[in-house]
C-alpha positions as CSV (number, residue, x, y, z in Angstrom):
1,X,4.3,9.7,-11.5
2,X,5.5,9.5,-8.0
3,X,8.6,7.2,-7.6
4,X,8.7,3.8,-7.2
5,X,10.5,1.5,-4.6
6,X,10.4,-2.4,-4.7
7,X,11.4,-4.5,-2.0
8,X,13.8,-7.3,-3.5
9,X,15.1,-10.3,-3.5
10,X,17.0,-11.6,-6.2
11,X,16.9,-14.9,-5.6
12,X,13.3,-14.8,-6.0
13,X,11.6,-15.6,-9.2
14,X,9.0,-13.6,-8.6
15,X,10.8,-10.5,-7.5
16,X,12.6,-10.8,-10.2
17,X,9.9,-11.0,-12.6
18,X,8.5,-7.9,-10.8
19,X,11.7,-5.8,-11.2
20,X,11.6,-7.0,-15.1
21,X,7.8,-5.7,-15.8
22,X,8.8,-2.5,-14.3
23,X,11.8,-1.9,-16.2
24,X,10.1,-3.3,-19.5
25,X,7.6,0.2,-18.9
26,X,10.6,2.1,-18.5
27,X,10.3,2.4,-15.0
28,X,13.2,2.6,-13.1
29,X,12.4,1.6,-9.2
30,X,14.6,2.5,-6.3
31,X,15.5,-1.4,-5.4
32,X,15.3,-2.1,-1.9
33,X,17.7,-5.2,-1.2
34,X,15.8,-5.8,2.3
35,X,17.9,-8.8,3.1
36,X,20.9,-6.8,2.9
37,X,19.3,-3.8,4.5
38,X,16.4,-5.0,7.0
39,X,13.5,-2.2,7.2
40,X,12.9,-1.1,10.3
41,X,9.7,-1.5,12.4
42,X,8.0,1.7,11.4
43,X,9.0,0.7,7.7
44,X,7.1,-2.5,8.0
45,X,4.3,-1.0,9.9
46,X,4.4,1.3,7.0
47,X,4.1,-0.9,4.2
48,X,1.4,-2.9,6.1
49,X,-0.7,0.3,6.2
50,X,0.0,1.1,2.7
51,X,-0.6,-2.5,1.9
52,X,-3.7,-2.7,3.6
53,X,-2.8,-5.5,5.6
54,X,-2.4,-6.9,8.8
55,X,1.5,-7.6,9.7
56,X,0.4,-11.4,9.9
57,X,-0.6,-11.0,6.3
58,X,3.2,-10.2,5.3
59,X,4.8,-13.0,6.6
60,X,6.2,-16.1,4.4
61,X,4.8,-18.7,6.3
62,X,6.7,-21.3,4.8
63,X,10.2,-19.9,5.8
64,X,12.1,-22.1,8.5
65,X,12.1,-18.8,10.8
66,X,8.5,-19.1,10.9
67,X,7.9,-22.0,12.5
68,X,11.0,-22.2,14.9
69,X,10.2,-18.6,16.1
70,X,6.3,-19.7,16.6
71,X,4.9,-17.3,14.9
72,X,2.0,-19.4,14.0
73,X,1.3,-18.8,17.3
74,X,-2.2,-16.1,16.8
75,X,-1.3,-15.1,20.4
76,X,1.6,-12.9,18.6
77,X,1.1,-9.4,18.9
78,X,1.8,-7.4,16.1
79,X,4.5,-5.6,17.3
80,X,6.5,-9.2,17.8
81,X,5.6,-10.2,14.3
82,X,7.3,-7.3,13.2
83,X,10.5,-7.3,15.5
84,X,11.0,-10.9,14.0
85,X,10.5,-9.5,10.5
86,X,13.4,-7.3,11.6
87,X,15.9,-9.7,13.2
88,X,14.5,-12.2,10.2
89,X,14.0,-10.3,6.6
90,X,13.7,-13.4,5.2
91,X,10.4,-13.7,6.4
92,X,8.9,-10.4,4.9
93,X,6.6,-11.1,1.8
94,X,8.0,-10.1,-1.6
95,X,8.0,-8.4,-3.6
96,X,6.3,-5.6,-2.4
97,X,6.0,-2.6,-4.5
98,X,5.6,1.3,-3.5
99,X,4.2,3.8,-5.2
100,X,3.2,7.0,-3.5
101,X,0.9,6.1,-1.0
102,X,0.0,3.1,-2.7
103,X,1.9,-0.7,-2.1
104,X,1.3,-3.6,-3.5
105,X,2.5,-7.3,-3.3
106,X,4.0,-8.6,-6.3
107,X,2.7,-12.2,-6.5
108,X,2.0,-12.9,-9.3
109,X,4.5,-9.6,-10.8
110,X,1.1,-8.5,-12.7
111,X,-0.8,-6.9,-9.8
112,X,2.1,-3.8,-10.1
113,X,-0.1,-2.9,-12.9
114,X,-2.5,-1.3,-10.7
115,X,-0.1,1.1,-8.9
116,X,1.2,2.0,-13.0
């Protein structure tokens, strides 16, 4: 199997609970601690693609970033959704889970099953 990388944060219950069903199948991810170490823009654009979603679609759009950057504005282009994902990491969805070229998001921590 092709290595595994999760985007983490672990303050989040959910990331956490990620990172724990992955190491219960002995999997042993490379942990990605993006608030420590913001991806850059062609990361995110990255994980989008793998993800299958638009860059709008990775956003936590309950984060206090959100709203006083306006991103709820739909007049944002992409690429300014993702340079405030990069001055912001906060605001990237999590966890998100890599596996080859395959990504998931890990809410709730079950739908990792499907890159396993």
């Amino acid at each position: 199997m092709s290595e595994i990388t999760i985007y983490h944060n672990p303050r989040c219950s959910k990331s956490r609970a990620t990172l724990a069903l992955l190491e219960e199948r002995g999997i042993r991810p490379d942990v990605v601690l993006y608030l420590e170490n913001p991806p850059e823009a062609a990361t995110i654009r990255q994980l989008s693609k793998l993800l299958k979603l638009d860059v709008r679609q990775l956003l936590r759009t309950k984060e206090d970033a959100f709203r006083s950057l306006g991103l709820e504005d739909a007049e944002k282009s992409a690429d300014e959704l993702i340079a405030a994902i990069v001055s912001n990491p906060i605001l990237l969805e999590r966890p998100i889970v890599v596996a080859g070229d395959r990504a998931v998001i890990g809410r709730p921590p079950e739908n990792v099953l499907a890159l396993l």
